[in-house]
C-alpha positions in Angstrom: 4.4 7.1 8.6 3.6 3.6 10.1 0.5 2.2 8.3 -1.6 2.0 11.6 -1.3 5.7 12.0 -4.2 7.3 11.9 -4.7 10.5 9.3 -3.6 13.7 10.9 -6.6 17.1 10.3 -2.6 18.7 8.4 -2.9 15.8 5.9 -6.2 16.8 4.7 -5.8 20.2 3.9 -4.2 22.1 1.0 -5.6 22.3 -3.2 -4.1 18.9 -3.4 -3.8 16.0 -1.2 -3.2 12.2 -1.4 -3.4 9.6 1.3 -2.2 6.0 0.6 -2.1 3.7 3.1 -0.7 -0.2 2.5 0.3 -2.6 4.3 4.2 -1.0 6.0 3.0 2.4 5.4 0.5 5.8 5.5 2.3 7.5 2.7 0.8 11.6 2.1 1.4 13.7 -0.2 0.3 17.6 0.4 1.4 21.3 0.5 5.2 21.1 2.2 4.1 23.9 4.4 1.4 21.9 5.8 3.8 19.5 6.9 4.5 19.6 10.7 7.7 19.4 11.8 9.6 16.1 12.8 7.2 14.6 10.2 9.7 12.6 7.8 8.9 14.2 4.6 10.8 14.5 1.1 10.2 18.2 0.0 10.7 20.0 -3.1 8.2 18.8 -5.8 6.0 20.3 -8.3 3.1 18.8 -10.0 1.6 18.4 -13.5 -1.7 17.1 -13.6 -2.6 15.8 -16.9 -5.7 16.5 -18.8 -8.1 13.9 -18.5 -10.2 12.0 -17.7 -9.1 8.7 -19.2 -11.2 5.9 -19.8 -9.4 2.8 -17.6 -9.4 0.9 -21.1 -7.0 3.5 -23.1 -3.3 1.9 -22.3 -0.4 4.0 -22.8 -1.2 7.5 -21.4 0.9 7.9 -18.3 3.9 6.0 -20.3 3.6 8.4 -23.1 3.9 11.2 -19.9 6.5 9.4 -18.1 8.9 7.6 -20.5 10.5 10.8 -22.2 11.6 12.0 -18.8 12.7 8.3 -17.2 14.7 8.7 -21.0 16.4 12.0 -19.3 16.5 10.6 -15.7 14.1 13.2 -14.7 12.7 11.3 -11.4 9.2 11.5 -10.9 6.5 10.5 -8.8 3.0 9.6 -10.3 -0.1 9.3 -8.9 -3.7 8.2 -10.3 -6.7 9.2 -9.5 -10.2 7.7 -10.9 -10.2 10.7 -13.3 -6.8 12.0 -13.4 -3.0 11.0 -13.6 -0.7 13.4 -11.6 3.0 14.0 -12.0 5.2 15.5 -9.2 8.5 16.4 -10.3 11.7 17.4 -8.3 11.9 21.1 -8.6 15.7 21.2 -9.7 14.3 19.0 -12.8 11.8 21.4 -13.5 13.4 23.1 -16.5 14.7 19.8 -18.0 11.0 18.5 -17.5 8.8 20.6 -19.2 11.9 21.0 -21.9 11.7 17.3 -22.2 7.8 17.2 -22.6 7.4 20.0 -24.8 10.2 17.8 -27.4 8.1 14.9 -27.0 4.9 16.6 -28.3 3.0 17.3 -25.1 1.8 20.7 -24.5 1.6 22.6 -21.3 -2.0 24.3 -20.4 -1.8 26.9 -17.3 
């Protein structure tokens, strides 16, 4: 959305939410179904949240996450919190995904 939109009461609900806004855009990420219609979205992710938190000076996590499934161009989406990391994966890549991490040594926790 344009960046001097203001954050809609839909953007705010839902078990996991994120609202950026820079300078050319107010990006959101949130439930699909939450998402009004005529909103320009890009549907069809899953997420991963990994395990932390993380101190700021430990270097290499999210690369560890990430860099097995840009090696399989599995397309992700990653977004850090103060205490977590989040990875939203394209649901077609899901099987490949976990595959991919599982082969890399991470384990998945439900």
């Amino acid at each position: 959305m344009p960046a001097s939109a203001p954050v809609s009461a839909w953007a705010l609900e839902g078990a996991f939410i994120s609202v950026s806004r820079g300078d050319d855009e107010l990006s959101v990420v949130c439930p699909q179904e939450k998402v009004p219609t005529g909103v320009k979205n890009d549907s069809g992710w899953t997420c991963l949240k990994l395990q932390g938190p993380f101190p700021f000076s430990e270097t290499g996590i999210l690369s560890s996450f990430i860099a097995p499934l840009s090696a399989n161009a599995i397309p992700i989406f990653a977004i850090s919190t103060f205490n977590t990391d989040y990875v939203l994966i394209k649901e077609e890549f899901w099987e490949k995904a976990l595959s991919t991490l599982q082969n890399a040594g991470h384990t998945l926790v439900e």
